[in-house]
N, C-alpha and C positions, 0 to 999 in steps of 0.2 A: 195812587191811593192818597187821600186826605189825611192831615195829620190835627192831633187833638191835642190844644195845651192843658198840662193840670199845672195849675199855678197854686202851689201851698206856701203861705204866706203867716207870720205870727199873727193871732188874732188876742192873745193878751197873756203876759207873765208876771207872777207872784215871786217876791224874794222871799229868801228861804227867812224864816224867827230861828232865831236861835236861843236858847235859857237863856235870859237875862243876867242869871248867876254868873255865865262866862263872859259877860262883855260888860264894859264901863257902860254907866248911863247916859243917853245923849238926849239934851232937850229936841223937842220936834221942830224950834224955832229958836233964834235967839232972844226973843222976847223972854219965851219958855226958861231959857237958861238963865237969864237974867232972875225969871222970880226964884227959880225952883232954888234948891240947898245942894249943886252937885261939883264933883271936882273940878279942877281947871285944867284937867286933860281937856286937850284940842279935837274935837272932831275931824274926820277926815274931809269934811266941807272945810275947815280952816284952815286944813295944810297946805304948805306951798305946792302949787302946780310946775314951777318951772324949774330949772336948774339954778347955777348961780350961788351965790354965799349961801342959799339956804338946803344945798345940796340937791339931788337928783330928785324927780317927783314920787312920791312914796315912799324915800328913804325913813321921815319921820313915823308910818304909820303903826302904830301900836298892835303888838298880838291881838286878837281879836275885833282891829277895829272896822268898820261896814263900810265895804266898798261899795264903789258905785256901780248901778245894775249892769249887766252887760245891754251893748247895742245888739240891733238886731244884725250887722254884719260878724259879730264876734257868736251870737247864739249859731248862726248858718257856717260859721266856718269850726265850731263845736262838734255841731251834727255830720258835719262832713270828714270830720277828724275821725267818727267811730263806723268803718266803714261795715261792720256786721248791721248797721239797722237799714243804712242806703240797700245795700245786698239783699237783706229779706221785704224791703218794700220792691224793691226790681223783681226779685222772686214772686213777690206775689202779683204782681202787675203780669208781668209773663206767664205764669205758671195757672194761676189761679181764675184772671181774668183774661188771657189768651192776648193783651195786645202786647205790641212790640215797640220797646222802650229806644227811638230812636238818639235820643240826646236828653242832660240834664244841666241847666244852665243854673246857677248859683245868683243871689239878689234878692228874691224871695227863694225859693226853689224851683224851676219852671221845667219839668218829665216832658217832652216830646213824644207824644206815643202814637202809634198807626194800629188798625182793626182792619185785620184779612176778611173780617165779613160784616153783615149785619148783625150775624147772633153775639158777633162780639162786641159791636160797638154799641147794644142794648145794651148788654151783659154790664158793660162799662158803666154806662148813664145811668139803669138803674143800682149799680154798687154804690155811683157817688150821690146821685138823686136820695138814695136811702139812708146820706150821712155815714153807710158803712166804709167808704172808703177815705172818709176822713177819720175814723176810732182807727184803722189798721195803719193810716201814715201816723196818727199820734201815737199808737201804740207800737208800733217799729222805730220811729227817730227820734221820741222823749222820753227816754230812760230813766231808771235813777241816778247811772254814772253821769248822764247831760248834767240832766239838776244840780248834780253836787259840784261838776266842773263850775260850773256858770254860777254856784251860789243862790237856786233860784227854786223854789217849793214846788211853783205851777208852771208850764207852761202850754198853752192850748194855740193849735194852729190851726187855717182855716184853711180848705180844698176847695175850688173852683174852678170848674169846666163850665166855657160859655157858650150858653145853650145855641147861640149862633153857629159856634165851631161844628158843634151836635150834628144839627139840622143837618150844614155844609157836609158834612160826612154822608148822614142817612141820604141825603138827595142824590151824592155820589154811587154809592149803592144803589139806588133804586135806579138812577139815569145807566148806570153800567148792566144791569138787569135787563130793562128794555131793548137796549142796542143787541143784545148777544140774541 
């Protein structure tokens, strides 16, 4: 039996605003800061990064001041922390669309999954063909608990099955049809 990668990958994230009222102002540049009229609080772009006389990194950083966005191996290893969204995406992979979820490899996210028939491995192509199975992977592993962990407003991911892999499958099916 042929197996089918879905490869979900970040395709763009938003940091979260927060009222202005709760946070010092920061110029967008130091040029900015230069003209504008604002405190001489430090930006967390000015704080020291390393250890040493100037203490540990982030020791100086002020209540509310703006970290830097998460990478995409700290978003994946987020999502993988809340293991109820993985669980109702396998659910519905299994349950909903009949394949069987052989392995999930961490990087981007990469599901390993196998189709006991044809009608399955349509079923599959037209769920992700239809974009429908990328709204039930974003709508199961980007929460709001995510967002708030990570700091982050939006996050949209993108699902990809290579229509190669597709074919490779359907041909398997049709060639095993023949023989029998």
């Amino acid at each position: 039996m042929e197996a089918l990668i879905i490869d979900i990958h970040i395709a763009s994230k938003s940091e979260q605003q927060i009222a202005s009222s709760h946070l010092p102002m920061v110029a967008a540049s130091p040029a900015a800061a230069a003209s504008e009229s604002m405190s001489p609080e430090p930006t967390n772009l000015e704080q020291p990064r390393s250890g040493g006389a100037e203490g540990t990194p982030g020791e100086h950083l002020q209540e509310g001041a703006r970290q830097d966005p998460p990478t995409e191996r700290a978003i994946w290893r987020a999502i993988r922390s809340f293991k109820k969204g993985l669980n109702r995406l396998f659910k519905y992979l299994k349950v909903k669309l009949g394949v069987g979820v052989v392995s999930d490899t961490e990087g981007s996210l990469l599901i390993k999954v196998t189709c006991s028939s044809l009608e399955i491995l349509e079923g599959l192509w037209e769920d992700y063909s239809s974009g429908h199975l990328n709204e039930v992977i974003e709508q199961t592993l980007v929460t709001s608990d995510i967002l708030e962990v990570l700091g982050l407003s939006d996050l949209k991911l993108q699902t990809t099955i290579k229509e190669e892999e597709y074919k490779k499958c359907k041909d398997f099916f049709f060639s095993e049809h023949q023989v029998r």
